[in-house]
C-alpha positions in Angstrom: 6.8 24.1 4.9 7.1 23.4 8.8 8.7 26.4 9.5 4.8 28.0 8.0 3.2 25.7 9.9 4.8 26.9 13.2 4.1 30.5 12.2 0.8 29.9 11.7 0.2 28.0 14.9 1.4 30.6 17.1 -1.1 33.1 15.9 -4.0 34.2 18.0 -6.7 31.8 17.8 -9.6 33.0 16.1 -13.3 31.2 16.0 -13.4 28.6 13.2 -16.0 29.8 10.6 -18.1 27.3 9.1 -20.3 28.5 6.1 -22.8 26.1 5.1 -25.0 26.0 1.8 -28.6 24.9 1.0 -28.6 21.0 1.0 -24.9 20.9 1.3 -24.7 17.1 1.7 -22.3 17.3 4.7 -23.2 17.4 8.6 -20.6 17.3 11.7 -20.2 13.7 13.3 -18.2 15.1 16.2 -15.5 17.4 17.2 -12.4 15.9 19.2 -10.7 18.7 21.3 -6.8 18.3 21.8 -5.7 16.5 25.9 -4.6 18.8 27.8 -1.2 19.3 27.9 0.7 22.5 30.2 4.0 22.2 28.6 2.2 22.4 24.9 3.3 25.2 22.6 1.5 25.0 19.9 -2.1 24.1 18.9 -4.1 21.9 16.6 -4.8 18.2 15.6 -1.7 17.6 12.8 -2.4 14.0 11.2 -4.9 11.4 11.0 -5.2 7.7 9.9 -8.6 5.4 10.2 -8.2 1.7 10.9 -8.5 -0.7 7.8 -12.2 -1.5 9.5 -13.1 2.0 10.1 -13.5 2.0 13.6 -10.9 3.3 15.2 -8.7 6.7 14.9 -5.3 7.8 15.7 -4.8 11.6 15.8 -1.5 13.4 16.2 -1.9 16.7 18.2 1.0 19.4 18.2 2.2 19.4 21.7 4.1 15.8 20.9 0.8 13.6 21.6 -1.5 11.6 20.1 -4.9 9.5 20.6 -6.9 6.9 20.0 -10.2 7.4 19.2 -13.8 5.4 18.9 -14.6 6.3 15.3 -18.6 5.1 16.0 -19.1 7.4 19.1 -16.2 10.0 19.1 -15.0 9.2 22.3 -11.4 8.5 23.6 -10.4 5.3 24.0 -7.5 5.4 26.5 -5.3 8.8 27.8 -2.7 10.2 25.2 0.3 8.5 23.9 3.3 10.4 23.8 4.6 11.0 20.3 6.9 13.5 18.3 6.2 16.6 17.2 6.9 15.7 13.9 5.7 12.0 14.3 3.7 9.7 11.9 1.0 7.9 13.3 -0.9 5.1 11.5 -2.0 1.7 11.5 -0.4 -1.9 10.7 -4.0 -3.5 11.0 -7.1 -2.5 12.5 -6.1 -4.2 15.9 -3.0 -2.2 15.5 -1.6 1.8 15.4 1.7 2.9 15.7 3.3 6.2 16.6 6.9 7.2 15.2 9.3 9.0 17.7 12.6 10.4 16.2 14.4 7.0 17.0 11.8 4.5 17.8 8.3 2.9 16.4 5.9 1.8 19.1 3.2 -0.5 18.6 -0.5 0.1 20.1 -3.6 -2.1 21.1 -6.2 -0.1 19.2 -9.0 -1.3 21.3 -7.1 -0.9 24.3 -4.6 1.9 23.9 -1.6 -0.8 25.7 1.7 -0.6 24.4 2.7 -3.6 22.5 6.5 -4.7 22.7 9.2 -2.6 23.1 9.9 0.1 20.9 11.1 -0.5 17.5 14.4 1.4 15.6 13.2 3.8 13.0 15.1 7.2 12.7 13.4 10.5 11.7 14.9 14.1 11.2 13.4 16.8 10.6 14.1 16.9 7.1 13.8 13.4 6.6 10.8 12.3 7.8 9.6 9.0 6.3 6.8 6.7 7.1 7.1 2.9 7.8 6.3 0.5 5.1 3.3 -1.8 6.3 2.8 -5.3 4.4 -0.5 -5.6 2.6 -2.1 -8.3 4.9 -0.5 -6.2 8.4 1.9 -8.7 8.6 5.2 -7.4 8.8 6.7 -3.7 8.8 9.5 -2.1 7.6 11.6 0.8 9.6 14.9 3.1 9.2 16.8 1.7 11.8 19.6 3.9 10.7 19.1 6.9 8.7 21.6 4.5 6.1 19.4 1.0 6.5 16.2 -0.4 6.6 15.3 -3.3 8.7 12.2 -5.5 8.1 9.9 -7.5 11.3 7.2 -9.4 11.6 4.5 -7.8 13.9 3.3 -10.7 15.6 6.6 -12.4 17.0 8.8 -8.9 16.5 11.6 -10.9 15.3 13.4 -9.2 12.3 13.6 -10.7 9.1 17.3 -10.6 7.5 19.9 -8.6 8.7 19.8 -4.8 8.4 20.9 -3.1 5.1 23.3 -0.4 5.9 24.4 1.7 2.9 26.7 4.8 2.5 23.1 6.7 1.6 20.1 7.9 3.7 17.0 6.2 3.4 14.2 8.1 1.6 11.2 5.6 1.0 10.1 2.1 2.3 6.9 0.5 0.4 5.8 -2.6 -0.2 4.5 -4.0 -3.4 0.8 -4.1 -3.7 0.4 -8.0 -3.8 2.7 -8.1 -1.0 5.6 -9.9 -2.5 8.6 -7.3 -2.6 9.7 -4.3 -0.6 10.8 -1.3 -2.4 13.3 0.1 -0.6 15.4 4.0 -2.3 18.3 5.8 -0.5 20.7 7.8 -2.6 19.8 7.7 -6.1 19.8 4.1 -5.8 16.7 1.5 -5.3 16.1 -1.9 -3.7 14.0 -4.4 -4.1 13.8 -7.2 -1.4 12.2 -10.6 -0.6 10.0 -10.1 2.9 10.5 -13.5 4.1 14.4 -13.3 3.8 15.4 -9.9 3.7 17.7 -10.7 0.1 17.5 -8.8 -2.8 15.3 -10.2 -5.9 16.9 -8.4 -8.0 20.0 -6.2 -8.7 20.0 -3.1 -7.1 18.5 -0.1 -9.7 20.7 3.1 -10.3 20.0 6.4 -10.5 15.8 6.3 -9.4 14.6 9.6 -8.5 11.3 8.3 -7.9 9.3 4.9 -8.2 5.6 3.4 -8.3 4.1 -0.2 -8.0 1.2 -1.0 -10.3 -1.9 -3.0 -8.8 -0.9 -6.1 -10.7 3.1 -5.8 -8.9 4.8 -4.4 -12.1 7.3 -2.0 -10.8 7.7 2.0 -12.6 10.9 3.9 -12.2 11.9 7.2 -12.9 16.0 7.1 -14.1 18.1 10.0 -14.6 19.3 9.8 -18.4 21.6 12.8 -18.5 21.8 16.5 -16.5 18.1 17.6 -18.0 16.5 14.3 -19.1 14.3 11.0 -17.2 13.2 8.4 -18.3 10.1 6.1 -17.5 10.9 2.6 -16.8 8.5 -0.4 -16.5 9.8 -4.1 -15.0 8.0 -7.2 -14.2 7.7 -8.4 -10.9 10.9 -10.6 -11.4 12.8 -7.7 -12.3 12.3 -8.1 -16.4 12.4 -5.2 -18.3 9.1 -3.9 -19.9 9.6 -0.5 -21.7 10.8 2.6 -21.0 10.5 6.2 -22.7 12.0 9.3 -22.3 9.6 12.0 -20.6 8.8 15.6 -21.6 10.1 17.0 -18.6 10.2 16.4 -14.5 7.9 13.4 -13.6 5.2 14.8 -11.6 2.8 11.8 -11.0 1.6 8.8 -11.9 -2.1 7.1 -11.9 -3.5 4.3 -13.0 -6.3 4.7 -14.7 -9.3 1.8 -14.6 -9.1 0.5 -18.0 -5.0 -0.3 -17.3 -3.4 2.7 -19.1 -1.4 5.2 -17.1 -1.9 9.4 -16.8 1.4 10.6 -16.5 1.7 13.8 -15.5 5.3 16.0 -16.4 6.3 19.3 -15.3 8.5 21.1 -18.4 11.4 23.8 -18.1 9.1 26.9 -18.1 7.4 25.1 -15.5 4.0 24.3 -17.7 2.8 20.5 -17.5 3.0 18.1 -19.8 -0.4 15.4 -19.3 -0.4 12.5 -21.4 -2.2 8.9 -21.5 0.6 6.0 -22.3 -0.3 2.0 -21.7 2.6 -0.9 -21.1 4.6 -2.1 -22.6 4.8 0.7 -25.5 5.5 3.6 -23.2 6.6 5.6 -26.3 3.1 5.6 -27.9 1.0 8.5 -25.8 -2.7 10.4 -26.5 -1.6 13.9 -25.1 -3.9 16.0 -22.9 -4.3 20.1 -23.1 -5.4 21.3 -20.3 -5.6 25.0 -20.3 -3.0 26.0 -17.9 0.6 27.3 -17.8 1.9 25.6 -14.3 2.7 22.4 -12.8 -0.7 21.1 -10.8 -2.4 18.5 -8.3 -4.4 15.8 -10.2 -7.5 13.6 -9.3 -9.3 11.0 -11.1 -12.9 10.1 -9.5 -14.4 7.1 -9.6 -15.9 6.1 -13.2 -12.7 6.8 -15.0 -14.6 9.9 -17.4 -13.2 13.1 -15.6 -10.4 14.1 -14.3 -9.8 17.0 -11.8 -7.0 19.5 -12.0 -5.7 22.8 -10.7 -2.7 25.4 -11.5 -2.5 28.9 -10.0 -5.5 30.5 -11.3 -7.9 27.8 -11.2 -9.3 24.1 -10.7 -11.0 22.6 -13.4 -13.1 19.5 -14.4 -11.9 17.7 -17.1 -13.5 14.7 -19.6 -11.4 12.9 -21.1 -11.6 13.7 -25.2 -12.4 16.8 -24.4 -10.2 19.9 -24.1 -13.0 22.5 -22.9 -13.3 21.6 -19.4 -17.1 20.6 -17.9 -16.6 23.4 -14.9 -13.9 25.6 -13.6 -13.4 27.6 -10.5 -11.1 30.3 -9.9 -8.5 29.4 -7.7 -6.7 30.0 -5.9 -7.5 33.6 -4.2 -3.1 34.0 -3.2 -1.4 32.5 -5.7 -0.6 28.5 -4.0 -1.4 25.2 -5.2 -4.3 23.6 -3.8 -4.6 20.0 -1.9 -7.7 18.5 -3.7 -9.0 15.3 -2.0 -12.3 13.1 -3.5 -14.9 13.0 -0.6 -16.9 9.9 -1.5 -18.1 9.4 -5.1 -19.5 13.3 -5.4 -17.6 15.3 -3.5 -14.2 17.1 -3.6 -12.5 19.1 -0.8 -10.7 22.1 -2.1 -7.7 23.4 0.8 -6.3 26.4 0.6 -2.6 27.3 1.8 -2.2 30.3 3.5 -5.4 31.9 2.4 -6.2 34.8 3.9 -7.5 35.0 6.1 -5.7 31.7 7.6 -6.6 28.5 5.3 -9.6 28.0 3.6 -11.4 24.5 2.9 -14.4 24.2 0.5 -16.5 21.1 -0.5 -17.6 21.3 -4.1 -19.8 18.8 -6.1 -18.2 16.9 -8.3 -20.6 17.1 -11.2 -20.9 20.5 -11.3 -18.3 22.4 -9.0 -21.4 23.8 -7.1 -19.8 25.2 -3.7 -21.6 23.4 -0.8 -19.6 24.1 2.1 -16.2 26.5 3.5 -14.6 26.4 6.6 -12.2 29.0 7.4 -8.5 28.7 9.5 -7.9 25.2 8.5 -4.5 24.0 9.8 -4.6 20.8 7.4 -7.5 18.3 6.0 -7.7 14.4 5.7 -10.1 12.2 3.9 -11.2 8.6 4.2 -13.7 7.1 2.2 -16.4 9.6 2.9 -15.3 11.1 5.8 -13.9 14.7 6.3 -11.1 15.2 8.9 -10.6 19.1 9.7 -7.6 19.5 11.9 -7.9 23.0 13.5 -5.9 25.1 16.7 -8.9 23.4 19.2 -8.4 19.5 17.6 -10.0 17.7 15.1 -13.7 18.5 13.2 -15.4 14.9 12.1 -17.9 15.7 8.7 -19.1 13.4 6.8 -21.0 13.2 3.7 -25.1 12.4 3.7 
């Protein structure tokens, strides 16, 4: 995937083409061009985060920089930081960013752009790149020290909680539990859960987890190998308890939670064609399977109102309602043969990106209620979305849309 990226930055720079349709519904805030920079080889905004109050914005540039921006008026708030070129940038609360070097986590005044502290361990490589885990109230934050350990701090005083974890196995994901009271912590095939105030473990650590997701109400899934071909979907309480567990139809895909409690699960089989069912805890055995009409593993959304759901394969993206098997409207995608990112823009939108379209990438803005295509921007490098704003990071910087 990077190694695409590069090739497709170092291209000639062609205009951006922006197509829009009658009443399209979307109109450009602002455009922020990338700083200057004469040692920069490649072009392009490359990742974006909004503050938890919406009023600031970090963007990472290639060229190893990144800014803060004044998400009201579009305008810089102080000169660029200097980040990675493979960097995450985000935000513990909406007084603070980060950037993420290869070795070190620095903290930012967001209103001010000033460094906070001294820079804090967290190791990236290139193909390892993980984010920091961020406590739910901005309170304290989790790093990679060492590729093998994970070391939790609380943001205010900086001092670390515990000691740091080392293991014989790289860490692969830090996340904390959605109430706040438990970070998740997998390297190897193994997974952690820890007490934030202490550092200790609340329960035994959990073998062989591929994969693992927190419910809303802190109930922990995880995805167990059983075997060379088989996983199995487990379900614990917050104290560790188990709940249920089933054996899936196939490689877990995803996971989402729909309104009414139950879970979509989402499995990919051995010819590669998905397996979509709807299960609820603790019973995970008991499932109401989906057929959707396509023959390849796919990117799922679920807008808000809990009816539809949005899907796409190779060939298409459809609109979904749940009972039904015909779907309410498909479009042919895509037009090379990719998976598309789908992203919900506001309550009636979706964003359709295209991967290596040709020519370059190709974004489109579709109504949710009837597919109608109201918008398509051309030599996209990537897209973000936040609430009902539309990030379009392209070779000059970042395009601001948003919906009307």
């Amino acid at each position: 995937m990077l190694t695409r990226i590069l090739l497709l930055c170092v291209l000639p720079l062609p205009s951006v083409h922006t197509t829009a349709f009658a009443e399209s519904g979307l109109k450009k805030v602002f455009s922020l061009e990338q700083p200057e920079s004469p040692q920069r080889r490649f072009t392009g905004g490359r990742q974006v985060a909004v503050s938890q109050d919406g009023r600031t914005l970090i963007v990472a540039f290639y060229g190893s920089s990144a800014q803060l921006f004044d998400l009201t008026t579009g305008k810089a708030i102080c000169d660029p930081l200097r980040t990675a070129g493979d960097g995450e940038v985000g935000f513990v609360s909406s007084d603070i960013a980060y950037t993420a070097d290869w070795e070190r986590l620095q903290l930012w005044n967001a209103r001010t752009g000033q460094a906070i502290g001294e820079p804090i361990a967290h190791e990236l490589r290139e193909d390892t790149i993980i984010s920091p885990a961020v406590s739910p109230d901005g309170t304290s934050i989790a790093t990679r020290n060492t590729m093998n350990s994970y070391q939790i701090r609380e943001v205010a005083s900086g001092k670390v909680v515990g000691e740091s974890a080392p293991g014989e196995a790289p860490v692969h994901r830090l996340q904390f539990s959605a109430d706040g009271r438990a970070l998740l912590a997998r390297r190897g095939g193994s997974l952690d859960v820890i007490n934030p105030q202490d550092g200790s473990l609340l329960i035994p650590p959990v073998a062989f987890v591929s994969a693992f997701y927190t419910l809303s109400d802190g109930r922990l899934l995880t995805v167990e190998r059983r075997g060379e071909d088989r996983q199995s979907l487990t379900a614990r309480s917050k104290t560790g308890q188990l709940i249920g567990r089933t054996i899936l139809p196939g490689k877990l895909k995803r996971v989402r939670e729909l309104a009414d409690g139950r879970l979509l699960i989402q499995t990919t089989k051995s010819d590669y064609s998905p397996d979509l069912f709807v299960t609820a805890l603790p019973d995970l055995a008991q499932r109401e399977r989906l057929q959707p009409e396509v023959d390849r593993a796919f990117a799922l959304l679920l807008p808000d109102g809990g009816e539809h759901w949005i899907c796409s394969n190779i060939h298409d993206v459809s609109c979904l309602k749940f009972g039904q098997q015909q779907p309410v409207w498909k479009l042919k995608y895509p037009r090379n043969g990719y998976d598309q990112k789908l992203s919900l823009l506001g309550a009636d939108h979706l964003v359709i990106h295209e991967r290596w379209g040709q020519p370059g990438n190709i974004t489109t803005c579709h109504k949710i209620s009837d597919g109608t295509k109201l918008w398509e921007q051309t030599d996209v490098i990537r897209t973000f979305v936040h609430e009902n704003l539309l990030f379009v990071c392209n070779r000059a910087g970042v395009d601001v849309w948003t919906t009307q």
